[in-house]
C-alpha positions as a LaTeX table, in Angstrom:
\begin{tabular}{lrrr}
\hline
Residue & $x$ (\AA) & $y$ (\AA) & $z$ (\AA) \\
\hline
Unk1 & $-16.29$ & 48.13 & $-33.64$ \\
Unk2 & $-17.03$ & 44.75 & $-35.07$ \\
Unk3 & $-17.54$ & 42.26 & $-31.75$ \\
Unk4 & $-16.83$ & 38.77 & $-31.66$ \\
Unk5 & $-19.21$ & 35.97 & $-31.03$ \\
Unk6 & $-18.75$ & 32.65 & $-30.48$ \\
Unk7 & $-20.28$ & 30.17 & $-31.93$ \\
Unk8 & $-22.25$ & 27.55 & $-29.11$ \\
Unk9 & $-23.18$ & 24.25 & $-29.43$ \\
Unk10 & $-25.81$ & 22.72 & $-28.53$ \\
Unk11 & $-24.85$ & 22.59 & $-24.74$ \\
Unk12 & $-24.27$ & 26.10 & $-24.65$ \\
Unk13 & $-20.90$ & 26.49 & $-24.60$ \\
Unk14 & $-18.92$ & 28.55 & $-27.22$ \\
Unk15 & $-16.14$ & 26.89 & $-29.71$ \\
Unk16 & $-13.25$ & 28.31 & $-27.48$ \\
Unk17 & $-15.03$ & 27.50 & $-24.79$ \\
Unk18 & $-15.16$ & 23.41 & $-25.94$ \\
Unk19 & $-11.16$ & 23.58 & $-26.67$ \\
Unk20 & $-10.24$ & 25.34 & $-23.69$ \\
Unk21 & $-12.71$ & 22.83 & $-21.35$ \\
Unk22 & $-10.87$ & 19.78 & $-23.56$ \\
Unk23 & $-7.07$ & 21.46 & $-22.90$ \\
Unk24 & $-8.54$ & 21.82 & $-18.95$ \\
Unk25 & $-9.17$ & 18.39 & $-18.70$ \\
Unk26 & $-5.62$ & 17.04 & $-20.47$ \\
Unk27 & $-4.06$ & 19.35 & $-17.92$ \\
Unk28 & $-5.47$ & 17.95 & $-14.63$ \\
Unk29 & $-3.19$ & 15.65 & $-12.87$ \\
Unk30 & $-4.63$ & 12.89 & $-10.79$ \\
Unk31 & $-3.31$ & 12.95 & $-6.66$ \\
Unk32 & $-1.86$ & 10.40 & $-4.48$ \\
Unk33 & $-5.90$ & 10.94 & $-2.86$ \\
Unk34 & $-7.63$ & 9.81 & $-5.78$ \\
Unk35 & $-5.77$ & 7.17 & $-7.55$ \\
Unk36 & $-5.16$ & 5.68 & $-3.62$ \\
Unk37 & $-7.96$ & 6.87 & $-1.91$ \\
Unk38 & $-8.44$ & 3.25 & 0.20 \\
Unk39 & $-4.94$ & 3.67 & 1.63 \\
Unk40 & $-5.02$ & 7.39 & 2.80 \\
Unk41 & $-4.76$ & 7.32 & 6.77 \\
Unk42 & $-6.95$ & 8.71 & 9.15 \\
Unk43 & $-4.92$ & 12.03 & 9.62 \\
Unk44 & $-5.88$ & 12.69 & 13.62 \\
Unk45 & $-3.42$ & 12.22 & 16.17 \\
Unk46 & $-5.21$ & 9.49 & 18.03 \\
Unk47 & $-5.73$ & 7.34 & 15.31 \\
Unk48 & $-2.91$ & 4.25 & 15.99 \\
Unk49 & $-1.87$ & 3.66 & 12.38 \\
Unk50 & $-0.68$ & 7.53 & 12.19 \\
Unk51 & 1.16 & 6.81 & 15.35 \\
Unk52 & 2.80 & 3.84 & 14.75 \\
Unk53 & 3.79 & 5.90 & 11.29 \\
Unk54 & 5.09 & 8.59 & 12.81 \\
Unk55 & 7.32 & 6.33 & 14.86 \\
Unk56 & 9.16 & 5.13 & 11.40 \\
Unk57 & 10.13 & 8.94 & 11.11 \\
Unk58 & 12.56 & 8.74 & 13.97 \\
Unk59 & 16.22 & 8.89 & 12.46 \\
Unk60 & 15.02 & 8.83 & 9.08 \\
Unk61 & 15.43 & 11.29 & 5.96 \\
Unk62 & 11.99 & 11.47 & 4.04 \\
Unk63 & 12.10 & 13.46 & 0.77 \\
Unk64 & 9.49 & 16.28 & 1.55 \\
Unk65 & 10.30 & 19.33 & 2.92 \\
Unk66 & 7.82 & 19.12 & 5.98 \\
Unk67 & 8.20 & 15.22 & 7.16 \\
Unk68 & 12.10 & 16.03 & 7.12 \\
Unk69 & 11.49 & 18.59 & 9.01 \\
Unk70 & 9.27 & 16.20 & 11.44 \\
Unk71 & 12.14 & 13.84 & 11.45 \\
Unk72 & 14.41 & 16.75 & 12.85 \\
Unk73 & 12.09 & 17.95 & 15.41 \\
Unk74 & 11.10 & 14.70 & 16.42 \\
Unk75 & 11.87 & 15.36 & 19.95 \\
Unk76 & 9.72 & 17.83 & 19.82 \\
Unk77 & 6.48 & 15.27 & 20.00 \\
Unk78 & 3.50 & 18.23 & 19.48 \\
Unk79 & 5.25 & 19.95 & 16.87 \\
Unk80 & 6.71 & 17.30 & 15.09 \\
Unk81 & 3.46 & 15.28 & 14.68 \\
Unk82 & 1.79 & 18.52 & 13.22 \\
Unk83 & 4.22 & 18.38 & 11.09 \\
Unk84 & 4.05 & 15.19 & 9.91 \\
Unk85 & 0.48 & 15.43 & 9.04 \\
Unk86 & 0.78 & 18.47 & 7.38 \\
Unk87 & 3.27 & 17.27 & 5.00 \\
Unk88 & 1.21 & 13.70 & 4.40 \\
Unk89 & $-1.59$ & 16.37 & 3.40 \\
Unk90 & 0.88 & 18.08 & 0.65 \\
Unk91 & 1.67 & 14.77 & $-0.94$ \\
Unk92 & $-2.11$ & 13.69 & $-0.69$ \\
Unk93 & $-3.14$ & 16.62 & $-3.04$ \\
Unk94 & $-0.12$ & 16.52 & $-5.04$ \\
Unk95 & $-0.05$ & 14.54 & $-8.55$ \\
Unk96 & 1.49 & 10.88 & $-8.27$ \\
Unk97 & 2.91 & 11.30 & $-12.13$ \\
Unk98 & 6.24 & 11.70 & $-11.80$ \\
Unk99 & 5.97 & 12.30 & $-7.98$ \\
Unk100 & 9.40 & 12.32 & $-6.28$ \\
Unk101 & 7.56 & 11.68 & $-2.94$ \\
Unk102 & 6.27 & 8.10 & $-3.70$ \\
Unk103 & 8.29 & 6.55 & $-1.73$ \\
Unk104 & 7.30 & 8.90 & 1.34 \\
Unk105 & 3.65 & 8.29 & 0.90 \\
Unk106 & 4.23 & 4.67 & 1.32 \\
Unk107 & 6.85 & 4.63 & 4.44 \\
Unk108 & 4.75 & 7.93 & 6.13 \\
Unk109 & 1.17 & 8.09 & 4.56 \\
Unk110 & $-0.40$ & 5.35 & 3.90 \\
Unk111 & $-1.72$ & 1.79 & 5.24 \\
Unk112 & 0.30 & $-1.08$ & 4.19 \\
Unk113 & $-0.87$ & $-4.67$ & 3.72 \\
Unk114 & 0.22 & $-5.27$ & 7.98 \\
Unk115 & $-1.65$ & $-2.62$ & 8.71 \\
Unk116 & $-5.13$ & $-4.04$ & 7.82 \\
Unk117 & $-4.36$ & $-7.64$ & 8.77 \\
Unk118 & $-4.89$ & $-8.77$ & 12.25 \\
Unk119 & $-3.41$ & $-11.84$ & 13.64 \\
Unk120 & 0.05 & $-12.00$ & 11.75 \\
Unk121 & 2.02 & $-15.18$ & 12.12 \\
Unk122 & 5.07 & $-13.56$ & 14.05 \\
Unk123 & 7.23 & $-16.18$ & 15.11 \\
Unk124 & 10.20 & $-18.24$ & 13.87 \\
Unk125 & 10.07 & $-19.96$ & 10.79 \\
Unk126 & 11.05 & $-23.40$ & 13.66 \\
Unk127 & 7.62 & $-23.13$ & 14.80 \\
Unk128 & 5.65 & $-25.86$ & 13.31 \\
Unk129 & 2.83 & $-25.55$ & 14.69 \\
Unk130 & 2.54 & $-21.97$ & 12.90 \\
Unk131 & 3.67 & $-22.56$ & 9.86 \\
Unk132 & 3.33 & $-26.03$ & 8.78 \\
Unk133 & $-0.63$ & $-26.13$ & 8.11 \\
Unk134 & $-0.09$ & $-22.78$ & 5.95 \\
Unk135 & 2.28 & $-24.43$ & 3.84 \\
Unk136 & $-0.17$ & $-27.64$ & 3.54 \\
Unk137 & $-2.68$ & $-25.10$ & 2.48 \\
Unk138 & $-0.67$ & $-23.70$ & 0.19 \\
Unk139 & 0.57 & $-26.93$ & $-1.43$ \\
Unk140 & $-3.53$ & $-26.97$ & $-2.55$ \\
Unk141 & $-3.93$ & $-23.92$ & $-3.37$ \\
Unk142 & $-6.77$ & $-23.17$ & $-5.81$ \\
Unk143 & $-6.30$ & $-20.62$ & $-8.43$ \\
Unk144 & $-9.69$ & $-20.57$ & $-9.45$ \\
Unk145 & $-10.93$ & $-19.28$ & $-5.98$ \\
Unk146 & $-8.41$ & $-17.82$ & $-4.22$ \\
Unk147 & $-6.74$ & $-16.00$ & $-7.51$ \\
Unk148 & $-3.10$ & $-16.74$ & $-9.69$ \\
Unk149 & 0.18 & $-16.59$ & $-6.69$ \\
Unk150 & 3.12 & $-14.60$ & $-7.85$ \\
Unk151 & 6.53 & $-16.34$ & $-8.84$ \\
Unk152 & 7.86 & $-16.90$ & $-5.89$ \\
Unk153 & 4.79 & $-17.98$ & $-3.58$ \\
Unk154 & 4.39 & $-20.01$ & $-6.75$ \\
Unk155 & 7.76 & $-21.67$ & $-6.83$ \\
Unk156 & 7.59 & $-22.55$ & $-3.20$ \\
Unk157 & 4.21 & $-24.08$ & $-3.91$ \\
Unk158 & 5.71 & $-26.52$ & $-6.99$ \\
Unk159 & 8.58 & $-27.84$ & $-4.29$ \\
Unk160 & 6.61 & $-29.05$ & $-1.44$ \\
Unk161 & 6.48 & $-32.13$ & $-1.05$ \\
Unk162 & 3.76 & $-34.51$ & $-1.84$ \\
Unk163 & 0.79 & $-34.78$ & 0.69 \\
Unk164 & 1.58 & $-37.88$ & 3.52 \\
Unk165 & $-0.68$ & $-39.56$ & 5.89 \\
Unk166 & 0.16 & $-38.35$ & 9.00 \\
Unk167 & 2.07 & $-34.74$ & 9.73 \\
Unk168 & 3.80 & $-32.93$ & 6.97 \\
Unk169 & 7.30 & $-33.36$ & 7.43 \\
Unk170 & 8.37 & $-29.61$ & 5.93 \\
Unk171 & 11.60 & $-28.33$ & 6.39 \\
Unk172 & 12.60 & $-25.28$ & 7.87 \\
Unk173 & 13.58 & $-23.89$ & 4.46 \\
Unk174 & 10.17 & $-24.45$ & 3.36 \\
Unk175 & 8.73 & $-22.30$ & 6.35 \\
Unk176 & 11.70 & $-19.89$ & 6.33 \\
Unk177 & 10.88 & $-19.32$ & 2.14 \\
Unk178 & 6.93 & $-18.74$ & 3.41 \\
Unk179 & 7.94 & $-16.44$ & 6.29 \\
Unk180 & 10.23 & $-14.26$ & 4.17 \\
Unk181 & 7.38 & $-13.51$ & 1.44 \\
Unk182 & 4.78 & $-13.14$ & 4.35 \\
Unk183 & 7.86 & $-10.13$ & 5.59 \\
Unk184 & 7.65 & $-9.03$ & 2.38 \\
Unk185 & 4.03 & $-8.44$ & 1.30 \\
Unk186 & 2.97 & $-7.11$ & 4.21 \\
Unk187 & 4.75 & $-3.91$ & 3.63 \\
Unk188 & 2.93 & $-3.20$ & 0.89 \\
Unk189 & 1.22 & $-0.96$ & $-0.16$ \\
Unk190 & $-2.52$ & $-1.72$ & 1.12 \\
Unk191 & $-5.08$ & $-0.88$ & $-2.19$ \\
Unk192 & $-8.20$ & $-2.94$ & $-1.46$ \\
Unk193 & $-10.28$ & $-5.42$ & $-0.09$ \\
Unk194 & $-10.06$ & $-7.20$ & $-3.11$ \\
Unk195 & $-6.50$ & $-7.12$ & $-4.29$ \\
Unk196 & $-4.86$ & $-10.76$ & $-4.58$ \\
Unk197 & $-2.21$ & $-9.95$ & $-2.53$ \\
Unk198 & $-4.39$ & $-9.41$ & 0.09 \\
Unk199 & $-6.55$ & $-12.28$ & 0.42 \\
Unk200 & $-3.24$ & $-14.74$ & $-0.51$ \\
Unk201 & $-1.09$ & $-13.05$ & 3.07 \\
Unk202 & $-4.59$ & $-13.57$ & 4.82 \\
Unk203 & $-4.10$ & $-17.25$ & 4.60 \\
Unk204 & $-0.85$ & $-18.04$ & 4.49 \\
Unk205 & 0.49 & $-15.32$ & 7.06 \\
Unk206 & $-2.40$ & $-14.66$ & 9.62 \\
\hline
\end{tabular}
């Protein structure tokens, strides 16, 4: 009986063996771990980010099968938290492409922008003292060091008023249209040290 041989190449592998390693390759799928691998949390039950995530789960209705059933049991604090690190483990090694539990990840499983950021401005947008020297910061903001702002940190930029001797005299829509885009970004998704973003809510919302 006549046997087949492949043919190698030079690195020793056969001709089916090069199409099948190429087809192995298209097929793999890249996880929520390894295309956001600086925003995974620390998945022990001590560690105060997974707490404080595990809190959002009360009277919500997440998407995967085990954090819903986390947000059931909630009451049930052991079992429930088990729970809800078992199912940020699932989404972890599942593929983001066409992932229907995005959205869970980000509420459930990951750091946001708040949660790396210490010293948040949290008061009232009639706090002065707070909020007026970020907006006289941002009024000369350099793009060349501290990176391009986005269109609407960018609009409020272009209205405040020109510089003054003495005190800025900013308004409180100017401070309320800074305090709503701090609110904003800082539920974001957290992706690096490095990301614009970032460094932009560090100074003008910490």
């Amino acid at each position: 009986m006549n046997k087949l041989i492949p043919i190698t190449t030079a690195g020793g592998l056969g001709a089916a063996g090069v199409g099948g390693y190429s087809l192995w390759q298209l097929n793999q799928k890249v996880t929520f771990a390894e295309q956001y691998k600086n925003s995974l949390l620390k998945l022990e039950k001590t560690d105060s980010i997974l707490s404080s995530k595990f809190t959002g789960l009360q009277n919500k209705t997440p998407k995967h099968p085990k954090l819903s059933e986390a947000a059931r049991r909630f009451s049930e604090t052991e079992v429930a938290k088990d729970l809800h690190v078992e199912g940020c483990k699932d989404i972890y090694s599942s593929p983001v492409d066409s992932s229907e539990y995005f959205d869970d990840f980000k509420k459930y499983c990951s750091k946001a922008i708040k949660d790396v950021v210490s010293n948040i401005i949290a008061v009232e947008k009639t706090d002065t003292g707070k909020w007026n020297p970020k907006l006289t910061l941002l009024r000369s903001h350099s793009e060349a060091k501290d990176g391009k702002l986005d269109d609407k940190l960018d609009a409020l930029k272009k209205s405040l008023p020109a510089s003054s001797s003495g005190s800025d005299n900013f308004d409180d829509n100017k401070r309320e249209s800074l305090k709503q885009w701090c609110d904003g970004i800082k539920e974001t998704l957290f992706i690096s040290d490095e990301e614009i973003p970032l460094k932009q809510f560090k100074l003008y919302c910490a």
